[in-house]
C-alpha positions in Angstrom: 140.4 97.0 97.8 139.5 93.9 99.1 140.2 90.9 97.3 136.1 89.6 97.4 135.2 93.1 96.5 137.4 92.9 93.4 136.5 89.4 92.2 132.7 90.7 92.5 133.2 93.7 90.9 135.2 91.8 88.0 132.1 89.3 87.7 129.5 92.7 87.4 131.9 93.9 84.9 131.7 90.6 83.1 128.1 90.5 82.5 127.3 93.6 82.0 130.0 94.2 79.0 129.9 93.1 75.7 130.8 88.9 75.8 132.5 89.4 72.1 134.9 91.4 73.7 135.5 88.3 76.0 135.6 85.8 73.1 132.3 85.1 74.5 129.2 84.7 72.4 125.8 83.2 73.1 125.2 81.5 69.6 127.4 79.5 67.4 125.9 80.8 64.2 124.5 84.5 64.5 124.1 87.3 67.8 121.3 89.1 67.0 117.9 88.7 68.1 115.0 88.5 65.2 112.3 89.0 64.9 109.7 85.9 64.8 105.7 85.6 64.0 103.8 84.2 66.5 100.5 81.9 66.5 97.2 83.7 67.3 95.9 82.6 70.5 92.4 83.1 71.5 90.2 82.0 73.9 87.3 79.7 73.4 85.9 78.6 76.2 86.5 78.7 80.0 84.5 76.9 82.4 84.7 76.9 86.3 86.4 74.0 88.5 86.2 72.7 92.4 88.4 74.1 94.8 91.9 73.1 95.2 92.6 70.4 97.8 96.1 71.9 97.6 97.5 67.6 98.1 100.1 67.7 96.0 103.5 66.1 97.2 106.6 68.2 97.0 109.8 66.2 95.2 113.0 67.3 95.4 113.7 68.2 92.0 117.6 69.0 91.2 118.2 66.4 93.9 117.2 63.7 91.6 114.6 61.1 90.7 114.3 57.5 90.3 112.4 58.0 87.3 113.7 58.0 83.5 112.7 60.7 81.2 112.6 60.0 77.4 115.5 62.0 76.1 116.2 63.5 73.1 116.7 60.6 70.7 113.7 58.9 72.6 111.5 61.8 71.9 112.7 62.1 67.8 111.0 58.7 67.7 107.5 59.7 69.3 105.1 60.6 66.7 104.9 64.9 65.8 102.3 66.5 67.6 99.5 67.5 65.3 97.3 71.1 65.6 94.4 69.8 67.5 97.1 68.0 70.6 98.5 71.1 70.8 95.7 73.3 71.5 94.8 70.7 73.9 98.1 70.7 75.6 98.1 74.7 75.5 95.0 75.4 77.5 95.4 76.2 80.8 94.3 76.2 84.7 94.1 79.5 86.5 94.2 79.2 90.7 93.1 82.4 92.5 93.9 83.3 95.4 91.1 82.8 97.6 91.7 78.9 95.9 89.0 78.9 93.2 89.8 77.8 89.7 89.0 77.7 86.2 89.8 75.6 83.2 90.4 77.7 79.4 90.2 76.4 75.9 92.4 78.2 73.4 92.5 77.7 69.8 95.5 78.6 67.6 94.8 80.8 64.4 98.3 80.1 63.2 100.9 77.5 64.4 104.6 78.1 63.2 105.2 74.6 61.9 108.5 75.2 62.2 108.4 76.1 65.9 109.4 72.2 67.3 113.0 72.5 66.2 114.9 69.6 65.5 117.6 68.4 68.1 121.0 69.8 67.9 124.5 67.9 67.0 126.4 68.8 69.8 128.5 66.1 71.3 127.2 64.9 74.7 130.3 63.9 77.0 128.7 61.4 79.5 128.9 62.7 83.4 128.2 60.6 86.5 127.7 63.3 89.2 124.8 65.1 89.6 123.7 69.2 90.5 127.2 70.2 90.5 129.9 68.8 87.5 133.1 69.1 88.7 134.9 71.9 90.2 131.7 73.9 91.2 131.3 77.2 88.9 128.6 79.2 90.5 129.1 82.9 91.4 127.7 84.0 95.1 126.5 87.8 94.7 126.2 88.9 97.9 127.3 93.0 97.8 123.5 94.7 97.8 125.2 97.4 95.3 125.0 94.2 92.3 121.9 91.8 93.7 119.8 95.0 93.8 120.7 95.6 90.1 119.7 94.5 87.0 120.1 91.7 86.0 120.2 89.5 89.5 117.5 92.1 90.4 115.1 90.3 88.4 115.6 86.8 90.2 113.1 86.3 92.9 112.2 83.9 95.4 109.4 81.9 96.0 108.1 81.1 99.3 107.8 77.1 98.4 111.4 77.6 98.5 111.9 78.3 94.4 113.2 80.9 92.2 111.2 82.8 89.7 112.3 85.5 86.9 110.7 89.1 87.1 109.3 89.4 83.4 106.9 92.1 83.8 106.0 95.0 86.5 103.1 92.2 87.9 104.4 88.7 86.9 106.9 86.2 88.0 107.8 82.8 85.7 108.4 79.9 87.5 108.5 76.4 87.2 105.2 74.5 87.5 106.3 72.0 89.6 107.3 74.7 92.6 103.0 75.3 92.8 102.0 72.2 91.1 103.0 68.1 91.2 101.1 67.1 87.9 98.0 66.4 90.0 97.2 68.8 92.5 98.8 72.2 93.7 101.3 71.8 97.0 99.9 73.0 100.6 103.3 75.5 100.1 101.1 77.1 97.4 98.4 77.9 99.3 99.4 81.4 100.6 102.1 81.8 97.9 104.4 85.0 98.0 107.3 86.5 96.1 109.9 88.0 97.4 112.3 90.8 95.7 115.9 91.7 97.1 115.8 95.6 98.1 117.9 98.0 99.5 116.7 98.0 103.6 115.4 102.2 104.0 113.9 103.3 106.8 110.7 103.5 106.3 107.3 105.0 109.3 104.2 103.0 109.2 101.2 104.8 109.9 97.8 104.0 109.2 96.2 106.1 106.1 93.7 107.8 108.5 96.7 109.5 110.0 98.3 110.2 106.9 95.3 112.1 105.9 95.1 113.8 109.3 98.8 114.9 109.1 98.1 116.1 105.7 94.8 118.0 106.5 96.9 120.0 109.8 100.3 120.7 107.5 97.8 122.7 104.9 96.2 124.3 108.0 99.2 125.4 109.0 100.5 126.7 105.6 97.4 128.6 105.3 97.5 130.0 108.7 102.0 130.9 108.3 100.7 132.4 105.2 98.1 134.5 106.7 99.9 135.8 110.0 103.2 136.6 107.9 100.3 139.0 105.4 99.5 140.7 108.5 103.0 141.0 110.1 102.2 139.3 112.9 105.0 136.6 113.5 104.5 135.2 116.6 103.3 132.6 118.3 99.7 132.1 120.7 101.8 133.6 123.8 103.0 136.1 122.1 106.4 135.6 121.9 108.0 136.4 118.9 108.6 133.0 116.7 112.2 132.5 114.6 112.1 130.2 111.5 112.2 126.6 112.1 115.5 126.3 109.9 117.4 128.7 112.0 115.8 127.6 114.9 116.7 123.8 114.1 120.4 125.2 113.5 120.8 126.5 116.6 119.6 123.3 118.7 122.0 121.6 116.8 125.0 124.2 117.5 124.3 123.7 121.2 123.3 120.2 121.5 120.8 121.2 124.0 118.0 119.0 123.0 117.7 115.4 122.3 115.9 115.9 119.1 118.8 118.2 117.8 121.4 115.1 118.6 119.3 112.5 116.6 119.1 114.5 113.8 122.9 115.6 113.9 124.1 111.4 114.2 121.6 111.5 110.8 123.7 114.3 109.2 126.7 113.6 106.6 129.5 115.3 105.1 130.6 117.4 107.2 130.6 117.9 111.3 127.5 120.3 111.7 125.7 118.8 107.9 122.0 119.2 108.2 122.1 117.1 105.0 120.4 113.2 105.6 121.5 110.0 104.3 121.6 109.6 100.9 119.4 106.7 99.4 122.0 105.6 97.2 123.8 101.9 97.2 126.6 102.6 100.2 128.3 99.8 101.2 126.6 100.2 104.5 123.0 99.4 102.8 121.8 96.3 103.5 119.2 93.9 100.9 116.5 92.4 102.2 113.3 90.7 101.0 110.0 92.2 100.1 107.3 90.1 99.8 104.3 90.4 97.7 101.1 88.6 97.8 100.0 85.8 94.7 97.1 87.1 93.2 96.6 84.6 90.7 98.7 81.5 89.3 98.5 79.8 85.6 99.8 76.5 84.4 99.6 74.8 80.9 97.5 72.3 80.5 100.1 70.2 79.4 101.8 70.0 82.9 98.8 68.7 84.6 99.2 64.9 84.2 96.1 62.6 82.6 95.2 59.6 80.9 96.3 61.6 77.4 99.9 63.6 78.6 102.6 61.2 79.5 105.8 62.0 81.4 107.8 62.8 78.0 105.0 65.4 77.2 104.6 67.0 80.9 108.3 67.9 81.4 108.2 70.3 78.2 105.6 72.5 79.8 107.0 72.6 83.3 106.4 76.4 83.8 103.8 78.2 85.3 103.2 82.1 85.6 102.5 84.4 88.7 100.9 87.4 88.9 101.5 89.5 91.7 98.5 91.5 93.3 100.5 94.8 93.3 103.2 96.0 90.6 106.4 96.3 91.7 109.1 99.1 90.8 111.7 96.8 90.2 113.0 96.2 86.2 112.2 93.3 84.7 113.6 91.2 82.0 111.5 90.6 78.3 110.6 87.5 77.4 112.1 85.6 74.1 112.6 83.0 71.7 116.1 82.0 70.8 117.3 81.8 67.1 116.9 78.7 65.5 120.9 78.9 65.5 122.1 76.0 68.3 122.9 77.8 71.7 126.5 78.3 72.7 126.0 79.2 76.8 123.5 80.7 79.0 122.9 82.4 82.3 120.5 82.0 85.2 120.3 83.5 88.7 118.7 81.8 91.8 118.6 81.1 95.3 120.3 77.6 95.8 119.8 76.7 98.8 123.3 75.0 99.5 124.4 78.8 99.4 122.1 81.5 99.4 120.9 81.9 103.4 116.8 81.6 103.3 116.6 82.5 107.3 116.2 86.0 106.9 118.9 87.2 109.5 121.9 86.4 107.4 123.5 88.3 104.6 121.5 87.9 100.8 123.2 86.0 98.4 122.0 85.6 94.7 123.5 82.9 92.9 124.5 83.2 89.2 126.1 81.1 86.7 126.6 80.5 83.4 127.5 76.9 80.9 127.6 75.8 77.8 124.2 73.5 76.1 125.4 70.2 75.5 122.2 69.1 73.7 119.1 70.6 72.7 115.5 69.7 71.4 112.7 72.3 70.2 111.3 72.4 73.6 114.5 71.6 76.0 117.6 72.5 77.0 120.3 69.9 78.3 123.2 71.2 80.2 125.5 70.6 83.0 125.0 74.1 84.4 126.1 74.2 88.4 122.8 73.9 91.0 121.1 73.0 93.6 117.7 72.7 95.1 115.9 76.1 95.5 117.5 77.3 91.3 114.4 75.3 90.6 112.2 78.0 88.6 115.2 80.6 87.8 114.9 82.4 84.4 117.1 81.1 82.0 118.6 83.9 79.4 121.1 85.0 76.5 122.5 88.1 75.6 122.4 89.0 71.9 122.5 91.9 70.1 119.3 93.6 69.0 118.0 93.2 65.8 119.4 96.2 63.2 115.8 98.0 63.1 115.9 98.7 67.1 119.7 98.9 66.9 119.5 102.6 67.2 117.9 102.3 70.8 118.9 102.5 74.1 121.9 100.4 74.4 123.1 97.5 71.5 122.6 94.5 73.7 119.7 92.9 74.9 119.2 90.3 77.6 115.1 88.1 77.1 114.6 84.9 79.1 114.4 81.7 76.6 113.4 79.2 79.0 112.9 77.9 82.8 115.5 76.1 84.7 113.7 72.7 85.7 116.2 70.8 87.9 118.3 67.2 87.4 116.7 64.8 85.0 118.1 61.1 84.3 116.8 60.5 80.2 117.2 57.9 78.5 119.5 58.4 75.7 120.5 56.2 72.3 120.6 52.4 73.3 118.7 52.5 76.3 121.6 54.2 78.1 120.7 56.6 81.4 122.6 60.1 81.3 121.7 62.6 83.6 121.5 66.4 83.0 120.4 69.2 84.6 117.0 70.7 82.2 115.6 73.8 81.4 112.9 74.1 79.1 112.8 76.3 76.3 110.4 79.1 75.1 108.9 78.3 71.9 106.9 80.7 69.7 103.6 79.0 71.1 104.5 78.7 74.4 105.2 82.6 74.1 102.2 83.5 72.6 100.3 81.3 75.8 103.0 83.6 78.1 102.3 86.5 76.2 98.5 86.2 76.6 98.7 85.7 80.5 100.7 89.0 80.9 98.3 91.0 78.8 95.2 89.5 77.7 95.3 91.5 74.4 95.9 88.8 71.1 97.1 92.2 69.7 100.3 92.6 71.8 101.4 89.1 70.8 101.9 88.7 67.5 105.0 88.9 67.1 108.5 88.5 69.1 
């Protein structure tokens, strides 16, 4: 065995097995997920707005930007954010696809006042590079058996270039700012796609007319087999009597005599005359490739779209946006979730960095995964120094935990749910007016959930609770 074979194999191995037998755990305090109320979301009013003029400008995200973000200790100091702001900031702007959109009022029946969190103690060791710290960590997948497998099967790419996270048979979550600057959506988004790594099969287009016809003449000609083997009669219009198409296939292929007979003997396998076709399982000979899937309809908070009321330290803890996709796909996804209020100890995301992964198409598929440690973290924000480049933007960022102990007895002990949104590299502004940079992901809270949760299924009834 190859040596790159091995060390990808060994990485599969690592994430798929249990981290505590590793010395590995997700949380300082605690591994199990629990179980968490959530506030009762509910629609009060939605109103119609103009057309997109899709002229938003595109940044460059992870590469960095002049601008500096109130941190952690600069946010401790803003005043809380009372019930009333944050239905405001929790209403939303849905885009279809044919570029009409609406605006929604929501009104929370509940709010977990305990939901903002309060910033964790972890030591912050101050860094000076940016995207990648260090020696680079980040794992390229590129073997189609593991990419096309849960859990890198779940990361997706975005046609503006970004990542997404496959939370449910229909929807993708992204980062806002891949669709959306603050003020208007990006011309990328106009005609906005997913695409999912698949194994390549072979696959006959025809159009459903034919279908139908081909359909319509094979029960024809089961009824009329049926009927001329009832009356004894096997044999053909000329009279000639007719042998069965398996024995008749056999013998085409024994001689070779016919060009059909060759192409389905190069098809056989396992053994020199098999009849038997390729198996659709993950060979080393199958190859991944993209299949894209049409944007039916996109859905930002309102607290991402920048006005005279959200300012820059507000807008970059709701930079996520949700996609739903105008077919369901038959692909697992991963569940959404809130961490534990315990301080997180490391986490995991999968993307398409573009300083690695090979977006032409012609190239081999590579899904990039990592994991790090969080050096800081606020109620709505992650700060780490997690290896990444442009094009991670949007990944979903996860933990591993164990499941509580009344679903213990399920399928499997361990459960993977994606607790936030990789953002990109962020300068803040930390204690003393001193600039740190970090690269951000921002964390699902139990509101932002139940907003999620409500997007996906429209029923208050399946979100109340996580």
């Amino acid at each position: 065995m190859d040596l790159p074979l091995f060390m990808t194999m060994l990485l599969y191995a690592v994430t798929l097995n249990d981290f505590g037998a590793f010395g590995i755990s997700e949380l300082n305090n605690g591994h199990r997920w629990t179980c968490q109320n959530l506030p009762g979301l509910l629609v009060t009013e939605t109103a119609a707005l103009n057309e997109s003029l899709f002229r938003g400008t595109e940044k460059n995200g992870v590469e960095g930007e002049t601008r500096v973000f109130c941190g952690i200790e600069c946010q401790s100091a803003l005043p809380p954010t009372n019930q009333v702001e944050q239905e405001r900031i929790l209403g939303y702007e849905t885009m279809y696809e044919n570029g009409s959109r609406t605006h929604t009022d929501i009104s929370l029946q509940w709010l977990n006042k305990t939901s903002a969190g309060t910033p964790a103690s972890a030591t912050v060791s101050v860094r000076r590079k940016r995207q990648v710290y260090g020696a680079d960590g980040r794992f390229v997948i590129s073997d189609s058996n593991f990419i096309t497998n849960y859990p890198f099967s779940t990361a997706v790419r975005l046609s503006t270039g970004c990542s997404g996270v496959l939370v449910s048979p229909k929807h993708v979550l992204t980062a806002a700012h891949c669709i959306h600057d603050g003020r208007d959506y990006l011309e990328s988004a106009r005609h906005l796609k997913v695409g999912l790594l698949q194994l390549k099969t072979r696959r006959r287009r025809m159009g459903r007319k034919r279908r139908w016809r081909q359909r319509d003449g094979l029960k024809q000609n089961d009824k009329q087999d049926k009927r001329e083997n009832e009356e004894g009669g096997e044999k053909n219009n000329l009279g000639v009597k007719e042998r069965r198409w398996g024995e008749n296939r056999r013998d085409r292929l024994r001689t070779g005599g016919k060009q059909d007979g060759k192409k389905e003997f190069e098809r056989g396998v396992g053994g020199k005359n098999s009849l038997s076709r390729i198996r659709r399982s993950n060979g080393p000979g199958k190859q991944s490739v993209f299949r894209w899937s049409r944007v039916k309809k996109t859905q930002i908070p309102q607290g991402w779209i920048h006005t005279n009321n959200v300012t820059d330290a507000v807008s970059i803890d709701y930079n996520y946006a949700l996609l739903e996709l105008k077919r369901p796909v038959k692909q697992k996804f991963m569940e959404l979730g809130v961490a534990p209020k315990s301080p997180l100890a490391r986490i995991h995301f999968s993307g398409y960095d573009t300083d690695k992964s090979l977006p032409d198409g012609h190239a081999e598929k590579k899904v990039i995964y990592r994991f790090c440690s969080v050096v800081k973290e606020s109620g709505d924000l992650m700060y780490q120094h997690c290896d990444a480049q442009r094009g991670a933007m949007g990944a979903g960022v996860y933990i591993r935990l164990r499941r509580d102990k009344k679903h213990e007895s399920g399928k499997g002990k361990w459960k993977r749910r994606v607790i936030g949104v990789f953002t990109g590299h962020q300068w803040v502004e930390a204690e003393g007016g001193e600039q740190r940079d970090f690269n951000v992901a921002v964390r699902i809270t139990p509101s932002k959930y139940a907003q999620i949760c409500h997007w996906i299924h429209g029923d208050p009834r399946l979100c109340e609770e996580v």
